[in-house]
N, C-alpha and C positions, 0 to 999 in steps of 0.2 A: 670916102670909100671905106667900108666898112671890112675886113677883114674879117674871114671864117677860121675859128679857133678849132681844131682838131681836137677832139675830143679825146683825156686820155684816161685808164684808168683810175682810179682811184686804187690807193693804198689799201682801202676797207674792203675793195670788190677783189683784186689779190688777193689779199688775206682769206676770205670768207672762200674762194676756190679753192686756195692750198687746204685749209680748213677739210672743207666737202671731200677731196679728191682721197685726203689722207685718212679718213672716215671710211670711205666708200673700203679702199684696200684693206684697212685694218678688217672690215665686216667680212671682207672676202677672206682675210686670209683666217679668220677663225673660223666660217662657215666652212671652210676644207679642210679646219685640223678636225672640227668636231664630225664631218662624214668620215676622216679618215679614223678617228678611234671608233668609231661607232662600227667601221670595216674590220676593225684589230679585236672590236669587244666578240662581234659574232662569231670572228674565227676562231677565239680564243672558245668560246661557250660550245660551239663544234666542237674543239678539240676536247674538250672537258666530258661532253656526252659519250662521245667517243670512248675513251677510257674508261667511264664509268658502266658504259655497258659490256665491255670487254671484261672487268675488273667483277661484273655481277655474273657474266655467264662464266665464270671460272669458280667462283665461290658457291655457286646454286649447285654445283656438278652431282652426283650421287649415281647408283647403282642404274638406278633407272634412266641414267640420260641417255639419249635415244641419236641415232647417227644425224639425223636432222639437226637435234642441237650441238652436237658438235660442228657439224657444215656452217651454222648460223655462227657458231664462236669462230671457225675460221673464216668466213668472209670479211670479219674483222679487223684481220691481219694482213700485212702487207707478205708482199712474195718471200722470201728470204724467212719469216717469220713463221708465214704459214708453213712453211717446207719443215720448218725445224717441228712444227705444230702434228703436220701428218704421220712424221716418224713417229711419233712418240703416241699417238693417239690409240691404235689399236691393243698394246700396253695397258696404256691409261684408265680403258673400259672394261680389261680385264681383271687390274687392280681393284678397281670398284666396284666390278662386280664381287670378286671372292671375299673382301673385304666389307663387304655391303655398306659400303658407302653412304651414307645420306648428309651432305652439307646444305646450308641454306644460310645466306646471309645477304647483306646491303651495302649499298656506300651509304657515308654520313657524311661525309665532306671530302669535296676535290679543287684543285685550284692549280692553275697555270706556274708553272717555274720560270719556263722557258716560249718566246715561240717567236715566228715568222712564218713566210708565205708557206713553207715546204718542210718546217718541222715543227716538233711542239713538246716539251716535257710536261708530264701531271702528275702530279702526286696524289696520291689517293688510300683517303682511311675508309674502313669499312669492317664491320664487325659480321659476328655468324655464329653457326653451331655446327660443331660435326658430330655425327654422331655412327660409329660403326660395330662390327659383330665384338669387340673388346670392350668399348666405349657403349653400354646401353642406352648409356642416360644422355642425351644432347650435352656436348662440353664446349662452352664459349668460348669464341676466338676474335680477337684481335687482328686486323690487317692492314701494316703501309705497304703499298707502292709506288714505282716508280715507271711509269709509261710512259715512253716514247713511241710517237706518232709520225708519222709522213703523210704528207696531204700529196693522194695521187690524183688522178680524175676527179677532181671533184671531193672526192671523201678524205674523211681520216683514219687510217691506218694503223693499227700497233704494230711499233719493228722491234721493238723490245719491253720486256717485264721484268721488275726485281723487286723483290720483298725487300724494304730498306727497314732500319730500326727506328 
């Protein structure tokens, strides 16, 4: 009588699973680091647009800006920000007007300090010219800053600005 030997496996067939298995997880888990930067790059380039168009409708401002683009500069702003933004605005349009204001400038370069889900620092260079009723001649300017963001609904928000050196 012949006896049926149980098949067992082999050492090689082991091996080549643990192999597969430990393959399989590695792919996975760098397939979810590389979604998750790729979630951290877009919020980051948000938050960066963000400031840099906050940081442009401030520099563009002049005699002629008009209540629309101020509104457009405060949408920008987060509550607390804006609030400190509307005190100061009616002011703001007067100085510029009597002073006939005309600034015009750019960012050149902006980049991430800081960030997470719900905040975000940018620092932001950006150059210009002002020129006003003292100042005939357009006089070049130089500008760092320093913006912080809140990401509320969806958007990103300035909740603070400081000229840094």
């Amino acid at each position: 009588m012949m006896r049926l030997r149980r098949a067992t496996p082999s050492l090689v067939v082991v091996g080549a699973t643990i192999v597969a298995v430990c393959l399989i997880l590695i792919t996975a888990q760098r397939a979810w680091s590389w979604q998750t930067e790729r979630e951290v790059r877009a919020g980051e380039d948000d938050a960066i647009a963000a400031a840099t168009a906050e940081v442009e409708g401030l520099i563009n401002i002049s005699s002629s800006t008009t209540d629309n683009e101020l509104e457009k500069l405060m949408d920008g702003a987060s509550a607390n920000f804006r609030t400190e933004f509307e005190e100061q605005a009616d002011r703001l349009l007067k100085e510029l007007k009597r002073n006939k204001v005309r600034s015009t400038g750019e960012v050149v370069s902006a980049g991430v300090v800081s960030f997470d889900d719900d905040k975000a620092t940018v620092l932001v260079a950006a150059k210009g010219s002002v020129q006003n009723k003292k100042a005939k001649k357009a006089e070049p300017r130089n500008y760092r800053l320093r913006v912080d963001l809140d990401h509320t609904d969806g958007d990103w928000l300035v909740s603070g600005l400081e000229f840094v050196a």
